[in-house]
N, C-alpha and C positions, 0 to 999 in steps of 0.2 A: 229705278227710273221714276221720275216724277212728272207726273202729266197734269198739269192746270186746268180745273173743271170748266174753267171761264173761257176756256177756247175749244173749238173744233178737235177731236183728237184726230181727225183726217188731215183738214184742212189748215190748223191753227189761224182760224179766222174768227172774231169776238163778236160778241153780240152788238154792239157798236156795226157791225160788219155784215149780219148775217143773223138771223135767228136763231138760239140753239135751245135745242131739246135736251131735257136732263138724263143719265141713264147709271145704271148703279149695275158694278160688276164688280161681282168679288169682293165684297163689303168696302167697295170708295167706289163715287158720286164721279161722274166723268159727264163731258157736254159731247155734242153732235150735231153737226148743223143739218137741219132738213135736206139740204142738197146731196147730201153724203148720209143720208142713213139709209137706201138702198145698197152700197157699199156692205154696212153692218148685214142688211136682210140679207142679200143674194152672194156676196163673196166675202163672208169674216174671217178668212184666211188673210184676206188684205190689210188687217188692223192687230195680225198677230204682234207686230212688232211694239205696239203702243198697249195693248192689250193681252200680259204673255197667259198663253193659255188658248186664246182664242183661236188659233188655228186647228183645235180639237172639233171646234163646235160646227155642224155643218149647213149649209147653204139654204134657205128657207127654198120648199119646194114650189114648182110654179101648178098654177093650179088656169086651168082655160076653161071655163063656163061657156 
């Protein structure tokens, strides 16, 4: 599968469109648009499919100050 760094890997929304933040997994360069990088933090099981692997990785924990 081939996923284009220049888009969302959630969203497939461009920076034209949206801001995207860089992210590197697995030695290749992937984008992520700020909207959707809680997605990444709190449920990476949801981006197994575009990122295979990722449903290993677990759920950043929440923390209440």
């Amino acid at each position: 599968m081939t996923i284009s760094k220049e888009v969302c890997i959630h969203c497939n929304r461009n920076s034209n469109q949206i801001p995207l933040l860089a992210l590197e997994y697995q030695g290749q360069e992937f984008s992520i648009c700020a909207q959707d990088l809680p997605v990444l933090i709190h449920s990476p099981a949801k981006l197994a499919d575009k990122l295979p692997g990722l449903a290993q990785v677990l759920p950043a924990e929440h923390h209440h100050d």
